[in-house]
C-alpha positions in Angstrom: 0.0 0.0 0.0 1.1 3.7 -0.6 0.0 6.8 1.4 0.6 7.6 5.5 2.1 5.1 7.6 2.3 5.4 10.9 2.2 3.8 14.5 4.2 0.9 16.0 5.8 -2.2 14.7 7.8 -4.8 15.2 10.1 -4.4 12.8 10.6 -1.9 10.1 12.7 -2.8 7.0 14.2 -0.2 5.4 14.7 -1.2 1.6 12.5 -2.9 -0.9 14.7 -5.4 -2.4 15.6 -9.1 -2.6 16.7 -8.7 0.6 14.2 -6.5 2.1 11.1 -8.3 0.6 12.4 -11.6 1.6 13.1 -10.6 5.2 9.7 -9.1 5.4 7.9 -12.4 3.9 9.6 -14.1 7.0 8.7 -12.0 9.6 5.0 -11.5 8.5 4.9 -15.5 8.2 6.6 -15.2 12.0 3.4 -13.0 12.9 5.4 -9.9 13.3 3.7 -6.4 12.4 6.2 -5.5 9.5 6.1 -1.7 7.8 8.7 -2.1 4.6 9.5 1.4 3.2 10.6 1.3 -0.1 12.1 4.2 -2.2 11.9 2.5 -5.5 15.2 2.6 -7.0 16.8 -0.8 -7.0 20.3 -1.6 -8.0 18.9 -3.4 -10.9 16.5 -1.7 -12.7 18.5 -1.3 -16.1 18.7 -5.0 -16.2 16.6 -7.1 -18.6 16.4 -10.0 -15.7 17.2 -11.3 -12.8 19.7 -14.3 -13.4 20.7 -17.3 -11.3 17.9 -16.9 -9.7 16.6 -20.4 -9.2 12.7 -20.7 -10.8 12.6 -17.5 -11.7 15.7 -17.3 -14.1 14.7 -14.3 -16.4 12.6 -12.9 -14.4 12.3 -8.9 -15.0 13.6 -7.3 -11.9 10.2 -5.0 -11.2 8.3 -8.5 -11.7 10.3 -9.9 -9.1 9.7 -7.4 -6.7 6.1 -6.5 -7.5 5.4 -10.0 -6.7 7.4 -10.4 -3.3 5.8 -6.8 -2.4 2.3 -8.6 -3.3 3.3 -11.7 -0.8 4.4 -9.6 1.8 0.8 -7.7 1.8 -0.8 -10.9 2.0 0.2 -11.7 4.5 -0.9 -9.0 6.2 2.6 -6.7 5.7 2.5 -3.1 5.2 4.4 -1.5 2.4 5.2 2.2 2.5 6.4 4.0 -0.8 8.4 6.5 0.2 12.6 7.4 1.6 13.6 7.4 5.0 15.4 10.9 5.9 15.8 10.2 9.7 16.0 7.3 11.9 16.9 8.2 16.0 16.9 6.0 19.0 14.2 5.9 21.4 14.1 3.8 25.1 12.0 1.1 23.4 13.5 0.5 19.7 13.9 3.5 16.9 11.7 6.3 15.4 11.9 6.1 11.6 10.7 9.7 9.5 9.9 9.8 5.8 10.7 12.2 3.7 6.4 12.9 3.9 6.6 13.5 7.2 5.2 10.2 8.0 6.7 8.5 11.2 6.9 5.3 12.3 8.5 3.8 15.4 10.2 0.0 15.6 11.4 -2.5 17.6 13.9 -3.6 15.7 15.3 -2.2 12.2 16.5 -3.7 8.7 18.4 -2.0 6.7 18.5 -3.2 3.2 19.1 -0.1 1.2 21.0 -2.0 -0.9 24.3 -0.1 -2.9 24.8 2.5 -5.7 27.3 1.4 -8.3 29.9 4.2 -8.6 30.5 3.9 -12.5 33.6 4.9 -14.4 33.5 8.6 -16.4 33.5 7.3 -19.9 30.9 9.1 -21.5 28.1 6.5 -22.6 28.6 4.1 -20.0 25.8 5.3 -17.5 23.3 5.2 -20.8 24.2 1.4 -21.5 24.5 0.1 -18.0 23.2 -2.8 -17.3 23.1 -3.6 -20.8 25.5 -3.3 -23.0 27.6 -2.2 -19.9 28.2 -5.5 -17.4 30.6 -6.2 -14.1 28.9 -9.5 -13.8 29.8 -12.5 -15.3 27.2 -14.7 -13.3 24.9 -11.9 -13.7 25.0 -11.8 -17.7 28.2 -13.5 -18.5 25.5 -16.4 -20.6 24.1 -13.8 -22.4 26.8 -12.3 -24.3 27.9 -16.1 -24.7 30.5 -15.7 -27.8 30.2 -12.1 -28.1 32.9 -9.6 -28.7 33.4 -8.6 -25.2 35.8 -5.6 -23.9 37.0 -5.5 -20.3 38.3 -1.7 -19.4 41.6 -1.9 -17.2 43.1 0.6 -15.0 41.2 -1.1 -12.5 42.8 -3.9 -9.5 40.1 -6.0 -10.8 40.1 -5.1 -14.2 42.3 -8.5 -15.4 40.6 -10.5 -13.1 37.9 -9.5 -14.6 38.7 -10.5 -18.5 40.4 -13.7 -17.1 36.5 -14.7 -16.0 34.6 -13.4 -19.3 37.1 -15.6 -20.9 35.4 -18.4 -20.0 32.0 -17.0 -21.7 33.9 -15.9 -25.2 36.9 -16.6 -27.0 36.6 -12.9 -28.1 37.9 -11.0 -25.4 39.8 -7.2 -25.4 41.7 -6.0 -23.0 41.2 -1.7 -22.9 44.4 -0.7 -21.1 42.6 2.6 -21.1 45.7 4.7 -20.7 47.4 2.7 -17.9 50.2 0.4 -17.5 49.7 -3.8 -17.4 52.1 -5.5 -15.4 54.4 -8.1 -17.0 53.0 -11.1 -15.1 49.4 -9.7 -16.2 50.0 -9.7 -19.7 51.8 -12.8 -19.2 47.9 -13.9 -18.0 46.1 -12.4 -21.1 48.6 -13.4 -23.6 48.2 -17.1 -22.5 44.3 -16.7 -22.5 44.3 -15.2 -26.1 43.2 -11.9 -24.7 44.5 -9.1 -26.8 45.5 -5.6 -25.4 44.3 -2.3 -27.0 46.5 0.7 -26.1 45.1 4.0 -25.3 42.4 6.3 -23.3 38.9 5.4 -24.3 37.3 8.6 -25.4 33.1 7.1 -25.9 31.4 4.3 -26.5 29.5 3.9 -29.7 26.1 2.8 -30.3 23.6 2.0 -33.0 19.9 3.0 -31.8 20.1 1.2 -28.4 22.6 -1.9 -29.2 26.2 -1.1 -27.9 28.6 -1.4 -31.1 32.0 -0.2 -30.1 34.3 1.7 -28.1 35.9 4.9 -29.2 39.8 5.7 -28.6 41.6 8.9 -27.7 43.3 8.6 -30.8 39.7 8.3 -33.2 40.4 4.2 -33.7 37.2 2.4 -33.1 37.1 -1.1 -31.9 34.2 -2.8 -32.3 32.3 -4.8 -29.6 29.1 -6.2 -28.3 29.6 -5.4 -24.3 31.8 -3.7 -22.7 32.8 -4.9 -19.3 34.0 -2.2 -16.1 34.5 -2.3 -12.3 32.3 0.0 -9.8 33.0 1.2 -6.9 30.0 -0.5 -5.0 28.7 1.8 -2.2 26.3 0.7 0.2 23.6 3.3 1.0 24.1 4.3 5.2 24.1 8.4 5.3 20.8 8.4 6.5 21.7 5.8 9.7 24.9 7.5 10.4 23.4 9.2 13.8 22.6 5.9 15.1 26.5 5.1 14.8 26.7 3.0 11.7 29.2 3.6 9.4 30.5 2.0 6.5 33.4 -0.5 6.6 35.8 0.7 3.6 36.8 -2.0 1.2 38.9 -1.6 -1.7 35.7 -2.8 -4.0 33.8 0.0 -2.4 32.1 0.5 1.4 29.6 -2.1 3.5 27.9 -2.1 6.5 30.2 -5.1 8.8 27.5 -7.4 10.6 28.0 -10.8 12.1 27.1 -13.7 10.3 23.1 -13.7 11.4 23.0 -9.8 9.8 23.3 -7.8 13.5 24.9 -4.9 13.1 27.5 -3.2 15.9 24.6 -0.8 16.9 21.7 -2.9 19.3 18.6 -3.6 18.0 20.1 -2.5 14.4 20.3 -5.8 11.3 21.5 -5.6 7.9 21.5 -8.1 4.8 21.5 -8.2 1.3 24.1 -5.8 -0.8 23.5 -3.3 1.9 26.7 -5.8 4.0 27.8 -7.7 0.7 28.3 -5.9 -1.6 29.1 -9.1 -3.6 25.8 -10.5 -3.5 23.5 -11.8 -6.3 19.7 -11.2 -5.4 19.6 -14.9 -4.6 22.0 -14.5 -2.6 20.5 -10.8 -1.2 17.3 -12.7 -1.0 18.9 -15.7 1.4 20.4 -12.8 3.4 16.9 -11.4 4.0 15.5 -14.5 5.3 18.6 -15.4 7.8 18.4 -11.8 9.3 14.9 -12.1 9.9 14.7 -15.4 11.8 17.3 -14.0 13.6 15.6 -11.0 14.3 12.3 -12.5 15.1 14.2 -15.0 17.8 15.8 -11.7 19.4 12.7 -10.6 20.0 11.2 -13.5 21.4 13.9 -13.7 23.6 13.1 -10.1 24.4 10.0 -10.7 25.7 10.3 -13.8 27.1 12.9 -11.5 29.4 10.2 -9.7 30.2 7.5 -12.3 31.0 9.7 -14.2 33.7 10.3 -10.6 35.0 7.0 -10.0 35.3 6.1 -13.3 36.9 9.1 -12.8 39.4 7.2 -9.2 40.1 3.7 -10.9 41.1 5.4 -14.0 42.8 7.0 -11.2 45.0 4.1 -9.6 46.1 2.8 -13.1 47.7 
């Protein structure tokens, strides 16, 4: 549902993802009051599908999520279309505001923002993303099967990253893109048949919408079906910052450090999906989801079991 939310849950998730969806779908099956707030801008939009993804291979992404937001109302979930601006503590669990002055307070709290996907500055790589633009092999390494694939260097990962799309194509570039490759890793590309194109990469070209080729400093053009990059993969924490999470810093990009069961550092405070791996595939971000929330839901059982053998201690005491 869209429109005001506001009063008291058990939990509030904040993210409606793989991971977010999933986590709610376990709680509201755990008969936990559940309020998801969902800003609507998932990591994979510009994809065609979800992949990997097993009995749903192919599935478009806003399918996917329009039918886990469907389960989760069914079950009597409440969905909240909207972004979170502040979150603070209170004595009892956390106050949540929307950016439509809605507020909501919560035992406990998911976040499951997911990440952004800090893209290199080559002009025509944010229009084909997702696309003709890929980091993935398992993602959408099958469906440019054969293809003429480029890989851009001046990355760490950047020959790691042709030595994997190798195994998809025998037609793999290697884009230098103005930077030096070390001996041992040309020794690595030479071996695989990957050949090495010298030189800055001014654009990519297109025809209509299909990628056709990448554009050199120089004016050479070398032709290609998809072109592959590295992001820096941020996970999305600003607005959590005053309850004292911060992101860990990882060469790949920054993630919010939980234990393995998706509790934060901070009390009361969980985390799953890309929003703490930034790694993760949405079957993966989906599994995440589910572990969190048992975990969540046995915290607070414990929680007020606590409090029922306090209480009984209380009345026994006035005997």
């Amino acid at each position: 549902m869209a429109g005001q939310v506001a009063g008291r849950y058990d939990v509030v998730v904040v993210g409606g993802g793989a991971a977010g969806f999933s986590a709610a779908l376990t709680l509201v099956r755990a008969r936990r009051s559940v309020a998801v707030v969902d800003a609507g801008e998932p990591r994979n939009a510009p994809a065609d599908g979800v992949h990997g993804l097993l009995g749903l291979d192919g599935i478009r992404p806003d399918e996917l999520l329009s039918r886990g937001r469907a389960e989760v109302i069914g079950y009597g979930g409440e969905v909240h279309d909207g972004e979170v601006v502040d979150v603070s503590r209170e004595s009892d669990g956390f106050s949540v505001t929307l950016r439509d002055g809605a507020v909501v307070h919560t035992r406990r709290l998911l976040i499951a923002t997911g990440l952004v996907d800090e893209l290199p500055p080559i002009p025509g790589v944010r229009k084909q993303w997702g696309r003709g633009v890929l980091h993935c092999p398992y993602c959408h390494g099958w469906e440019v099967r054969d293809r003429r694939i480029g890989v851009v260097g001046a990355d760490p990962m950047a020959v790691h990253k042709a030595i994997m799309f190798r195994q998809w194509s025998s037609d793999v570039v290697f884009f230098d893109h103005g930077d030096d490759v070390e001996p041992q890793d040309r020794v690595k590309l030479d071996a695989l048949g990957i050949s090495i194109v010298s030189g800055g990469i001014a654009t990519l070209e297109t025809a209509g919408d299909q990628l056709t080729g990448v554009r050199l400093d120089d004016g050479r053009l070398v032709a290609i079906d998809a072109l592959v990059v590295s992001t820096r993969m941020v996970a999305r924490t600003e607005v959590f910052a005053g309850l004292g999470i911060e992101p860990t810093i990882h060469p790949a990009g920054a993630f919010i450090e939980t234990d393995p069961f998706g509790a934060t550092s901070v009390p009361g405070v969980w985390a799953a999906g890309n929003s703490s791996d930034i790694s993760a595939q949405v079957s993966n971000a989906a599994a995440d989801g589910a572990r969190a929330a048992q975990h969540i839901n046995t915290d607070l059982i414990m929680k007020d079991l606590e409090r029922a053998v306090a209480s009984l201690s209380d009345r026994e005491g006035e005997f």
